[in-house]
C-alpha positions in Angstrom: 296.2 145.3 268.4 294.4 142.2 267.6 293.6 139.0 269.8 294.6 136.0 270.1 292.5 133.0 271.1 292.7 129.7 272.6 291.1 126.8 270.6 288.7 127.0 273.2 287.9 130.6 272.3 289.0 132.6 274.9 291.5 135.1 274.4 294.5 135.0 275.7 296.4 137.7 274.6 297.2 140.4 272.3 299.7 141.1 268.9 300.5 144.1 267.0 299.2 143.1 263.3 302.1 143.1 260.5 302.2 146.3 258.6 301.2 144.2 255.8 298.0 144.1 256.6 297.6 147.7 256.4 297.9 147.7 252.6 295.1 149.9 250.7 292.2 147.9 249.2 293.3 147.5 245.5 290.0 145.3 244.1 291.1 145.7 240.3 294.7 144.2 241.1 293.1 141.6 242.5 290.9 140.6 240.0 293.7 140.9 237.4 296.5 139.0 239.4 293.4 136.0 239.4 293.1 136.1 236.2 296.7 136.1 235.4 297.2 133.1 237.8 294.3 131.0 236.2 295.5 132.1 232.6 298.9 130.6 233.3 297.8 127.1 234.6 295.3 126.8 231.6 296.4 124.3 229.0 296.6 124.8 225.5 294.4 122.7 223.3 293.3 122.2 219.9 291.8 119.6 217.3 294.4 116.9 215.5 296.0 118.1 212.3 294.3 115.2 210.4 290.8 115.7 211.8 288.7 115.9 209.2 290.5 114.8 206.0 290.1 112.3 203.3 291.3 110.9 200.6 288.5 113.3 198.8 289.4 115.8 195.4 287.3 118.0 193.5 286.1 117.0 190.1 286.7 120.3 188.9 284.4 122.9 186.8 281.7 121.7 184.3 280.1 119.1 185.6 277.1 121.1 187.0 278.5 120.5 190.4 280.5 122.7 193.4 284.0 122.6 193.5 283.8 120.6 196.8 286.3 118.0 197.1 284.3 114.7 196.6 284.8 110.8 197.9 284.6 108.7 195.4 281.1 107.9 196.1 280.3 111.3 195.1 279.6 113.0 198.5 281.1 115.5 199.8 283.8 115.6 202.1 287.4 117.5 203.5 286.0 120.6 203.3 284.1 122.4 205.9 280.6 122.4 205.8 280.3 118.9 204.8 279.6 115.7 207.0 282.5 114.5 208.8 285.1 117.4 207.3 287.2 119.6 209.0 286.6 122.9 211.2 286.7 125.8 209.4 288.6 127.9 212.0 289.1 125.0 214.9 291.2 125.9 218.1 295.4 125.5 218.1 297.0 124.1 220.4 300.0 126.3 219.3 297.8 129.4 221.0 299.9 130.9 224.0 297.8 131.8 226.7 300.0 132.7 229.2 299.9 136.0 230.7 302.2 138.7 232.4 301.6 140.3 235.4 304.4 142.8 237.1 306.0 142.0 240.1 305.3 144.9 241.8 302.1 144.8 240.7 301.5 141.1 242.1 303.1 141.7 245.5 300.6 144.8 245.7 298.1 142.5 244.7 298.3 139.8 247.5 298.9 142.2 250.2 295.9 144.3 249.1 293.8 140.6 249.6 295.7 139.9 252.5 294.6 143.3 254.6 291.0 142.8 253.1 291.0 139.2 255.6 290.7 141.6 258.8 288.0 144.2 257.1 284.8 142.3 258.6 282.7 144.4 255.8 284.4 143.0 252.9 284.5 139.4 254.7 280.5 139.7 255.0 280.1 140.8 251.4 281.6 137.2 250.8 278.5 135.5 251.8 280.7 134.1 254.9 279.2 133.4 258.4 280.7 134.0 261.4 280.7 135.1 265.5 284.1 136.6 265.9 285.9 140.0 265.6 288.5 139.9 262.8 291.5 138.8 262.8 291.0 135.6 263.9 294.3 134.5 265.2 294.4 131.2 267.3 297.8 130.0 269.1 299.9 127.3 268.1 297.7 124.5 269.6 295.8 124.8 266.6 298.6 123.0 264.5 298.6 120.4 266.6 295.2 118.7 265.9 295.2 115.8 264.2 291.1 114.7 263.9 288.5 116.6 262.0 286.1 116.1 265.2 288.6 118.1 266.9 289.1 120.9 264.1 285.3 121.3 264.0 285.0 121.4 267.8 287.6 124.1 267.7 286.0 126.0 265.1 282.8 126.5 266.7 283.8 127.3 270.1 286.0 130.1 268.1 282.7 131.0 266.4 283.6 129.8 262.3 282.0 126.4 262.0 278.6 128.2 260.7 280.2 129.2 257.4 281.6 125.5 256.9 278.1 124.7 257.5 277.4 127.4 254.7 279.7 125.7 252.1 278.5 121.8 252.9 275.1 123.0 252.6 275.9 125.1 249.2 277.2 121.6 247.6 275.3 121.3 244.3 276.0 119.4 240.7 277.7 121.5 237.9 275.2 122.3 235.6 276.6 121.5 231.6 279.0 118.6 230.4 281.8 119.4 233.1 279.7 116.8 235.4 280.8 114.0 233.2 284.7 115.2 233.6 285.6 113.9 236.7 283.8 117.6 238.8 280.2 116.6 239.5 280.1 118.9 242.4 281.0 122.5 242.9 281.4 123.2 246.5 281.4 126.9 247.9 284.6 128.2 249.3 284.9 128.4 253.1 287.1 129.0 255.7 291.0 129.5 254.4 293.4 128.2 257.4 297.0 129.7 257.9 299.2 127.6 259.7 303.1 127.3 259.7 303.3 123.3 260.4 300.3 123.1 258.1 300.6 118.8 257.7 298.6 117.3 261.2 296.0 120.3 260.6 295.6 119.5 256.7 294.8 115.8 257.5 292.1 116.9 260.1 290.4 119.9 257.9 291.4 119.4 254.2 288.1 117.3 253.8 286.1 119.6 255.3 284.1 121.2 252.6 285.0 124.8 251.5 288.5 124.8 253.5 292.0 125.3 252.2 294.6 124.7 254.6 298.2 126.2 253.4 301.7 127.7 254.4 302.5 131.1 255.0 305.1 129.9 252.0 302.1 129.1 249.9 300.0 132.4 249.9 298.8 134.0 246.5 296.1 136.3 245.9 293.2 132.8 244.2 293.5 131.8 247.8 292.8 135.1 249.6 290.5 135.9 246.6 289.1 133.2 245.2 287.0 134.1 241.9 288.7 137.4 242.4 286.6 138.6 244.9 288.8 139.5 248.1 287.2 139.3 251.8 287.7 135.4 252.2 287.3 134.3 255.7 290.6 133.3 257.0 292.4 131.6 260.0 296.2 132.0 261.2 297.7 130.7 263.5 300.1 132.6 265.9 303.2 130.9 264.4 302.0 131.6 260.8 301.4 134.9 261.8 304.8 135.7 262.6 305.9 133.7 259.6 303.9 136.5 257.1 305.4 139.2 259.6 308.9 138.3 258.5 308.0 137.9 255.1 305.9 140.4 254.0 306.8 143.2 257.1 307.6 143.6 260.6 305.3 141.8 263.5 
């Protein structure tokens, strides 16, 4: 049995957990479902077929000179190896980098990162912070908030807002060139929030730093894992609750 609170924290009654939640540990499905799920959103690339070439030809043997192909002025150029020429073995955007993954396999996956959300030793190992016994489920009220003041307000009183705390504090610049691409900042992930009428909620929390808010519909294993490692600390309300019950197994 696991409780139910109030958004004021208190408990107010008690569920039988879905038998989805009961699902063995499976960390190397998890890892490889990630990693199939990031491999097929990745977009090909690859240099332009006339990136590097000139109007350049080689003068041929005899001359006391390479066979490089040569501008007119003499220098070289075309070939690799020379100033402005092409790559010798550049990326193709013809490359296919999408992955399989079988559907047994994935199902087995998410379930496996959905029953690591209750095991509080797995959640810790995370880095998350938090004053509550896992699950935490919270009743419907929950969906209905509509400011972030109030989200927040709920959140400590149910014990969670230290690991949003966590993730605003862990806000740093990307090291490298990707701060010049449009993702200065790399935020830690925080708290994941389950809700079945997920729109008021994701207005108040979706700018809270670290926190996902999404539909029982909408559950794959880079949310419950994200990075691949499973344990994220994770929300539901009652109604989404019942929602995953139907879908996934009996509530």
């Amino acid at each position: 049995m696991a409780k139910v609170y109030s958004i004021e924290g208190e408990v107010i009654q008690e569920v039988e957990l879905p038998d989805c939640f009961n699902v063995e540990y499976r960390p190397d499905l998890i890892r490889k479902a990630v990693n199939v799920i990031r491999a097929n959103r990745r977009q090909p690339y690859g240099v332009s077929k006339d990136a590097g070439h000139y109007v350049a030809w080689s003068m041929g043997p005899g001359r006391g000179m390479s066979r490089i192909p040569r501008l007119a002025s003499g220098r070289g150029a075309f070939a690799p190896g020379t100033v402005k020429g092409r790559r010798a073995h550049p990326p193709k955007p013809e490359k296919v980098w999408k992955r399989r993954m079988n559907k047994k396999e994935m199902m087995l996956a998410r379930l496996s990162a959905l029953s690591a959300t209750i095991n509080e030793e797995i959640v810790k190992s995370r880095g998350h912070k938090f004053n509550v016994e896992l699950p935490v489920i919270v009743e419907e009220k929950f969906e209905e908030l509509k400011k972030t003041g109030e989200v927040l307000k709920a959140l400590e009183k149910l014990g969670l807002v230290d690991d949003v705390m966590r993730a605003k504090e862990g806000k740093h610049i990307r090291a490298g060139k990707g701060k010049m691409r449009g993702r200065k900042y790399k935020v830690p992930k925080s708290l994941l929030i389950i809700a079945e009428n997920k729109e008021k909620v994701k207005k108040a929390a979706g700018n809270l730093p670290g926190v996902d808010v999404i539909s029982p519909e909408e559950i794959n294993v880079e949310y419950l894992a994200p990075g691949g490692h499973a344990g994220r600390l994770t929300l539901y309300t009652l109604n989404a609750l019942k929602k995953i019950g139907d879908r996934y197994g009996s509530i």
